[in-house]
Structure formats: C-alpha cells, structure tokens
N, C-alpha and C positions, 0 to 999 in steps of 0.2 A: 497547866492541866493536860495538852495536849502532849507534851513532850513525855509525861510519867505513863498517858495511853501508849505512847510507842515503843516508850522501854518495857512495859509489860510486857508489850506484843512482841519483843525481840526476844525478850527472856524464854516467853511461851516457846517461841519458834525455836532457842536454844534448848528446851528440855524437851522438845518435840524430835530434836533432831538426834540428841542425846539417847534416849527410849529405843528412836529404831536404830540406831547403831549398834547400839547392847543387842537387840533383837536379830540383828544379821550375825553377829557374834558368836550367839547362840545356838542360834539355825546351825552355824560352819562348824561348830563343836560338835553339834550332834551327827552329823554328815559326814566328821572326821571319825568319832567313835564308833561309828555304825562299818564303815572302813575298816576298824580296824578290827573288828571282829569277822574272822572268816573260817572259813576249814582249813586246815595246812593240807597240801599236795601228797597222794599216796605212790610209791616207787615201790615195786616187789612184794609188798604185803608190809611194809614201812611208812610210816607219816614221817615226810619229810621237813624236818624244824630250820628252816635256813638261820631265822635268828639265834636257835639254840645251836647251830652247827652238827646239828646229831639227826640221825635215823632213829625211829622207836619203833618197837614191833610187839604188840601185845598180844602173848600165847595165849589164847582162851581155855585151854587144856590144862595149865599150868597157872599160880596165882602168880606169876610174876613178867616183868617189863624187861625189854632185851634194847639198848644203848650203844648205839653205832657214832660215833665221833665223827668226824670229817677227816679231819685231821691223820688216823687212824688207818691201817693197811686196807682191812677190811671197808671202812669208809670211804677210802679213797676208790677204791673199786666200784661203791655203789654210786658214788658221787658222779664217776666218768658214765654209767651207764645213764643215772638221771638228767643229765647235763645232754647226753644224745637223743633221751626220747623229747625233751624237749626240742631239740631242733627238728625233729621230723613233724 
C-alpha cells in the first residue's frame, strides 16, 4: 500500500513538473513574439526593411508605395548613408 502512495506521489510530482515546463515554454513564446513585433527603422523618409532588403517610402500626396532594393544603385547609396548614421 505504501509503495502505490509513493508512485502516486512521483507521478503527481511528474505532472507537476511537466505543467510548469509547458508554462515556462509559453511564457518564452510569448516574449519571443512580443520581440518580434517592433517598428522598422526610418532613413530619409524611408522605413528601413533589413529583412525585406528594401527601402519603402510612402507618398501621402500620391496613392502609391516607392521600393528601393538594396541591392540596387539607388539602394546601395541609401544603404551606405544608413549604415553611417548608425555608427554616429
């Protein structure tokens, strides 16, 4: 009788232990997603997309979005000047 109280008690303490693991899990998820929602960087009157590789510039005068590549002559120009304000 007493040996089936102690494996209860192991068990408990295995699903006890189990819960808060999930629980720190979750916590980290959400701490990761809240990360990774931020503002992108503005350069020139540009939002800066490091992931998307591009500069975006949206005319409010105009309905339409202006797409600066990195890669790009134009790009490459904005890219050297945002790459220096950041070291100042």
């Amino acid at each position: 009788m007493e040996s089936a109280i102690e494996e209860a008690i192991a068990r408990l303490k295995m699903i006890l232990e189990h819960a808060e693991k999930k629980k720190q899990d979750a916590q980290l998820n959400i701490k990761q997603e809240v990360k990774m929602v931020k503002e992108l960087p503005k350069y020139k009157g540009y939002t800066v997309d490091t992931r998307l590789k591009q500069f975006r510039k949206v005319d409010k005068s105009k309905p339409c979005l202006d797409f600066v590549d990195f890669e790009s002559e134009e790009g490459q120009e904005l890219l050297d000047g945002y790459e220096e304000s950041l070291e100042e």
